[in-house]
LOVEXRO-677687 format. One line per 10 residues: number of its first residue (from 1); for each residue z, x, y of N, C-alpha, C. Coordinates in steps of 0.2 Angstrom, whole numbers. Last residue first. Example, Ala and Ser with C-alpha at 12.3 -4.5 7.8 and 13.67 -1.06 7.14 Angstrom:
<rs>
2	35,64,-11,36,68,-5,39,64,0; 39,66,-28,39,62,-22,39,66,-16
</rs>
This chain:
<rs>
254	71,-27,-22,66,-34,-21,59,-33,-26; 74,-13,-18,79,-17,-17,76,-24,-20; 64,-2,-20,67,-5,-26,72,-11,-27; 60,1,-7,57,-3,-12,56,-5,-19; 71,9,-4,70,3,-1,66,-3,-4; 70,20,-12,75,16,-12,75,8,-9; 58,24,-8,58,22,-13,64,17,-15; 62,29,6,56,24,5,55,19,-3; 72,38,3,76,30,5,68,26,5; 71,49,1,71,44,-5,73,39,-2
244	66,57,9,59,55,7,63,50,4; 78,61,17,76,55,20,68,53,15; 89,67,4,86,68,10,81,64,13; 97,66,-7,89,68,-7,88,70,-1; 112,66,1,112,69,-7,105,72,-8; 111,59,14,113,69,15,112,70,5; 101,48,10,99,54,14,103,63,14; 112,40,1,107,44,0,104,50,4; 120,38,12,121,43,7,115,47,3; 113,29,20,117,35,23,119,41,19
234	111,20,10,105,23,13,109,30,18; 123,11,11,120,18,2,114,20,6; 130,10,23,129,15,19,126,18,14; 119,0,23,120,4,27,121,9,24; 111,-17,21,112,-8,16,113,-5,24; 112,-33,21,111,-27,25,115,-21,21; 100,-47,18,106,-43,16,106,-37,21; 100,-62,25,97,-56,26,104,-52,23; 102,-75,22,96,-73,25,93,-70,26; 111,-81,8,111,-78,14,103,-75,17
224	107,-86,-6,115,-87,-2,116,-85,7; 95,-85,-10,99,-90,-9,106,-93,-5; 101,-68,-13,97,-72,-13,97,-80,-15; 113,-59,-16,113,-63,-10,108,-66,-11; 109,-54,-29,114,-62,-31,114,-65,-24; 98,-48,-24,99,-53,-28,102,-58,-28; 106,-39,-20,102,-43,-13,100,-46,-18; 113,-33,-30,118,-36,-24,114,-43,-21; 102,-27,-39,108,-33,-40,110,-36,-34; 98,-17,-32,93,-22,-31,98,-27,-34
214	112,-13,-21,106,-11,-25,104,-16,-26; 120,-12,-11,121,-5,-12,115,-6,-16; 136,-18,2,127,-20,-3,123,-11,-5; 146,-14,9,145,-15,1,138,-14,-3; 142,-24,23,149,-22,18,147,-21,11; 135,-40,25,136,-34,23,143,-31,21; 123,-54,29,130,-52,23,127,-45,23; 117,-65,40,115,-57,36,123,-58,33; 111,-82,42,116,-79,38,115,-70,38; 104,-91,56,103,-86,50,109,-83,49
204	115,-104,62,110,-98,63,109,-94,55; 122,-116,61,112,-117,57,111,-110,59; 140,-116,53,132,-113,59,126,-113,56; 147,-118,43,149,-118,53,145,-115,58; 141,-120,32,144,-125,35,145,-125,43; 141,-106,29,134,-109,30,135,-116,33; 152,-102,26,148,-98,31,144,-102,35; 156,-110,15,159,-111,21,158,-108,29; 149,-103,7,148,-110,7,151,-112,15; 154,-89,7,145,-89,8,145,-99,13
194	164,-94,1,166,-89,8,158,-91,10; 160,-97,-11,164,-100,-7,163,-99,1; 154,-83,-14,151,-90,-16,157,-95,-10; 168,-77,-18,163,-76,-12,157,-81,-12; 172,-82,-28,176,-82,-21,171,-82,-17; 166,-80,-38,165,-88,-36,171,-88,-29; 159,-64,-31,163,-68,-36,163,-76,-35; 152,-53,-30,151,-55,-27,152,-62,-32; 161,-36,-21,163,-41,-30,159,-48,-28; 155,-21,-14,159,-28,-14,156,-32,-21
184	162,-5,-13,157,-12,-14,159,-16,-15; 165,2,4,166,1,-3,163,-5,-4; 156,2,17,155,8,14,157,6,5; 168,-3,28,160,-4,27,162,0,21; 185,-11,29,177,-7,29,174,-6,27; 192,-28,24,191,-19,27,184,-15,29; 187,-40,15,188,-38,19,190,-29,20; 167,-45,12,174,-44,9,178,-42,15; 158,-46,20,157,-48,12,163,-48,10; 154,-52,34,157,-46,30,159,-49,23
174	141,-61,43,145,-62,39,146,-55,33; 133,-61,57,135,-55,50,139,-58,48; 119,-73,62,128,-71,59,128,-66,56; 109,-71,74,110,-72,68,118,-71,67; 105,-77,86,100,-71,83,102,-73,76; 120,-77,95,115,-81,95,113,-75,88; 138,-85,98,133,-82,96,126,-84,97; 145,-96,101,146,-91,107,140,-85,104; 147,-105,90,145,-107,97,145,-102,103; 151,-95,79,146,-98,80,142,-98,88
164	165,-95,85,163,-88,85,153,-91,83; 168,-108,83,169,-104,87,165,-97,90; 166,-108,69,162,-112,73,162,-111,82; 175,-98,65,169,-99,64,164,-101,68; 188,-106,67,186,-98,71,181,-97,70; 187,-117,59,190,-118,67,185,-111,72; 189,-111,47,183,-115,48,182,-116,54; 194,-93,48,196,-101,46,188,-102,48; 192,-79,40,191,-82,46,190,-91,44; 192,-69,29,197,-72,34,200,-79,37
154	181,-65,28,183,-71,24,187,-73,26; 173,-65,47,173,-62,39,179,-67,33; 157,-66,56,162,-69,52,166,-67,45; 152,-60,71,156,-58,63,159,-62,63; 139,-62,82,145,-63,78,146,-62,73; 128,-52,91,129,-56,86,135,-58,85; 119,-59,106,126,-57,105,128,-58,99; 102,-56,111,108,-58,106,113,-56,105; 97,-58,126,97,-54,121,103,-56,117; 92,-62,138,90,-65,132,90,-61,127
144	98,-60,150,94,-54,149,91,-56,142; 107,-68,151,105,-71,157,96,-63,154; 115,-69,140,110,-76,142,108,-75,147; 122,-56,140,116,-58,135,113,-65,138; 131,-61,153,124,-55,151,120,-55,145; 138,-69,146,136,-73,152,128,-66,153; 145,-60,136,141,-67,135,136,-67,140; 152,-49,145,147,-46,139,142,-53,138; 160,-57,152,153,-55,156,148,-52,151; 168,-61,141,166,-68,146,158,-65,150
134	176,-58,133,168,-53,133,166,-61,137; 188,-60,125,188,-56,130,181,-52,133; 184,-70,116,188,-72,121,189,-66,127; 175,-64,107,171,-69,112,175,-68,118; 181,-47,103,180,-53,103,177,-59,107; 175,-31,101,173,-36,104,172,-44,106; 172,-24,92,177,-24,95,179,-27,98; 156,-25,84,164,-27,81,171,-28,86; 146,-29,93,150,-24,95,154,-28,91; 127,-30,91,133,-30,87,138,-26,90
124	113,-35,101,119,-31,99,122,-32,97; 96,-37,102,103,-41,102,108,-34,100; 83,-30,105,85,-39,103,91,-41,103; 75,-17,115,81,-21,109,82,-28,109; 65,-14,124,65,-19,119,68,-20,113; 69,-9,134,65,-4,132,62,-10,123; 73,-19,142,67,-16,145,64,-12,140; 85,-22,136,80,-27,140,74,-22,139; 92,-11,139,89,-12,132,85,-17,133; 93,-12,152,90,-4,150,88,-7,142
114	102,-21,155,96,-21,159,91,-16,153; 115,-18,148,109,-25,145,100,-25,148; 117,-9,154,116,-8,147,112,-13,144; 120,-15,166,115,-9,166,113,-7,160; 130,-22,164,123,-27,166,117,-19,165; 139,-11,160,136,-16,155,131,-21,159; 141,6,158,140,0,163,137,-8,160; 146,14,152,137,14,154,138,11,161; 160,10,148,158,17,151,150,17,154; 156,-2,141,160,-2,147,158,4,150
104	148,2,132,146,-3,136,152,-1,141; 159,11,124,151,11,125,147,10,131; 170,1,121,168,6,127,163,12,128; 165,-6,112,162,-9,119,162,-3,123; 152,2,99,158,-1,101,157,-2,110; 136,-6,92,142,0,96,147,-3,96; 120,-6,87,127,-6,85,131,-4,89; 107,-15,94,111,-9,92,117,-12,94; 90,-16,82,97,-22,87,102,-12,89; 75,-22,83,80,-16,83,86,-18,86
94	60,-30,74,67,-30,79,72,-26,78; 45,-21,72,51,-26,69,56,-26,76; 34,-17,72,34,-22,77,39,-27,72; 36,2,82,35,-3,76,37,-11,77; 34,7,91,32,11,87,29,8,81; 44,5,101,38,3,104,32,5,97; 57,5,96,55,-2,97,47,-3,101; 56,19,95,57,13,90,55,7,91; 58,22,110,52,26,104,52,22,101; 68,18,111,62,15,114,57,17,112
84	78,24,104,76,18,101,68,15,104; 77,37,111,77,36,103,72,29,103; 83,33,124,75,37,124,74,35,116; 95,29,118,90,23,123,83,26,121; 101,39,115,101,36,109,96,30,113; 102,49,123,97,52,120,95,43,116; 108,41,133,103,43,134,100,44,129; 122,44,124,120,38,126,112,37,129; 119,58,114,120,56,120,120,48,119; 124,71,103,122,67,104,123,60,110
74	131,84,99,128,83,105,124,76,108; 136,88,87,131,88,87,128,87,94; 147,78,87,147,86,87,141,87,88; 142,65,86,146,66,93,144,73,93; 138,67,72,130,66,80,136,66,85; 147,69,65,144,71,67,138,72,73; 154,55,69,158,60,71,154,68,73; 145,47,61,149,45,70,151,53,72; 149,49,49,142,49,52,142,52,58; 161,46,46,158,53,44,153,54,50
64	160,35,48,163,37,50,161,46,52; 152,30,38,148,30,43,152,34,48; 161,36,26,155,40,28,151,38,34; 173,28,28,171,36,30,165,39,30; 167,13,38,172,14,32,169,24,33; 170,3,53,166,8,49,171,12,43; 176,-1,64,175,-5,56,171,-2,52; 181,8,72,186,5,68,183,-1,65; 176,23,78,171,17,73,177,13,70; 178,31,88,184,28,84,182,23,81
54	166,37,95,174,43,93,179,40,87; 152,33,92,156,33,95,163,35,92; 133,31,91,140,34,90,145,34,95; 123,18,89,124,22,94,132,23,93; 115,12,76,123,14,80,121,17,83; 105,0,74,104,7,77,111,9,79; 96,-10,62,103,-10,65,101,-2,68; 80,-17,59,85,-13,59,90,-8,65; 74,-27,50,76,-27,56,80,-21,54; 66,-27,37,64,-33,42,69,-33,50
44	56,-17,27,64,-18,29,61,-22,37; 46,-11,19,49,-18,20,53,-21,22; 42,2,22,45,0,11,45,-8,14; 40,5,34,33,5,27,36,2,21; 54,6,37,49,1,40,41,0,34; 59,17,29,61,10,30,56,5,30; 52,28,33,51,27,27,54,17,26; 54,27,48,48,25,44,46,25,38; 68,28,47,64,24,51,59,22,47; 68,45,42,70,37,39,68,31,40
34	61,48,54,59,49,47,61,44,42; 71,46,65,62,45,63,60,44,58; 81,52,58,82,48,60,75,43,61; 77,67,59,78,65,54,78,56,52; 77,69,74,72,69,69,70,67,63; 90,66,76,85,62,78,80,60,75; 102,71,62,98,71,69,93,66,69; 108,64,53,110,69,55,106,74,61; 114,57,69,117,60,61,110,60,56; 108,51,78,108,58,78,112,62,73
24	112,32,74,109,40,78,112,45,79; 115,27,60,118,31,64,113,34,68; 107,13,53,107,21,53,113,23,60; 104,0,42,107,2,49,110,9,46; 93,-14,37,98,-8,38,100,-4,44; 91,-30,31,91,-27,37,96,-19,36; 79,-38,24,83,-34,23,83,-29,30; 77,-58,18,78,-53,24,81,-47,21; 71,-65,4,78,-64,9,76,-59,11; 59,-75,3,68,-78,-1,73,-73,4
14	47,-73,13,52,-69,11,58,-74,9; 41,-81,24,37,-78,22,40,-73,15; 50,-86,32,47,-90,29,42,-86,25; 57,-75,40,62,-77,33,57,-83,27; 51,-73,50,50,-66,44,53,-69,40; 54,-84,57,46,-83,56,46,-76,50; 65,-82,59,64,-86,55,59,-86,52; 66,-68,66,69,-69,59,67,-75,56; 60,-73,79,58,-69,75,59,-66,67; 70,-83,82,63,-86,80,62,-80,76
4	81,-74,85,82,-79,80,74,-83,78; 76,-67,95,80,-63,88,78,-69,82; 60,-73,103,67,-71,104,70,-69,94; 47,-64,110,50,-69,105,58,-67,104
</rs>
């Protein structure tokens, strides 16, 4: 089943989607499992998997943080495939991965598309990588059915949206505010707007991140978008309690 049926079949059953995202090999793999399935058991409906890389330029300092240590640490492009196939065979939600391109470019990109095909990712997120200069990045997700998301952020006129729309599949991230991940965001008669004009330039599912931190946030997104996404306060909490608290944290959100 494809990204976008399987979110909608998960959204009719739920007011809103929660989607999180972990760093591989920060602070390890094993660690990483463990998260996993305190996530998965508390109700979390898709979860993002960075695969680390040297110069995370939408990432704010602790995933930053994050990225840096699993590179020290020795963490592989290999390790992060073998990781998620374990994931994706484990548990019977959708696993996307996060990266930057020259990720992909370095692997080889029909052979990154091939290898996540097979082990059963759903789509990817590469911030760096806009539509304009990702003609074989596209033409490979529609040929291996795997979704390319899109970022919209406040920015972004109505013109660049439907743009960026029509070149996506699975879902929209729309960035809650502007800069990077980590600080929180104000979810104001501004951002109401920003929500309003999301949902104007594409029938695909909405996620909203950047920020989202607690059971308030994914409330006031309720209604407003499809799927909230927690990244860093889940990354935090881990290195302060350690991976038992994100079960309870998760099922605190709703």
């Amino acid at each position: 089943m494809q990204l976008e049926q399987q979110l909608r079949a998960a959204r009719a059953q739920k007011d809103i989607l929660l989607m999180t995202h972990l760093v591989l090999g920060y602070p390890s793999f094993e660690v990483n499992r463990e998260v996993i399935r305190q996530m998965v058991e508390n109700g979390v409906d898709i979860i993002e998997l960075q695969i680390p890389f040297s110069e995370p330029m939408a990432d704010g300092p602790v995933i930053m943080m994050a990225n840096q240590e699993a590179i020290n640490a020795g963490a592989t492009v290999k390790q992060c495939f073998e990781f998620a196939a374990e994931m994706a065979a484990t548990y019977d939600i959708p696993f996307l991965f996060m990266t930057y391109y020259n990720i992909l470019f370095k692997y080889g990109e029909e052979e990154f598309f091939k290898k996540s095909k097979e082990i059963g990712i759903k789509g990817f997120i590469v911030p760096d990588l806009p539509p304009e200069e990702g003609d074989k990045y596209l033409a490979l997700a529609r040929q291996y059915e795997l979704a390319p998301i899109q970022i919209f952020a406040p920015t972004s006129r109505e013109e660049r949206m439907r743009f960026l729309a029509a070149n996506g599949a699975g879902f929209i991230y729309c960035v809650a505010r502007k800069g990077v991940t980590g600080k929180k965001s104000s979810f104001n008669e501004e951002f109401a707007t920003y929500m309003a004009r999301c949902r104007a330039a594409t029938d695909l599912p909405l996620a909203v991140g950047f920020g989202i931190a607690d059971r308030s946030d994914v409330e006031t997104l309720t209604g407003k978008a499809d799927i909230a996404v927690i990244g860093t306060a889940t990354i935090k909490l881990v290195e302060e309690k350690g991976p038992a608290a994100v079960g309870p944290f998760i099922a605190s959100l709703r």
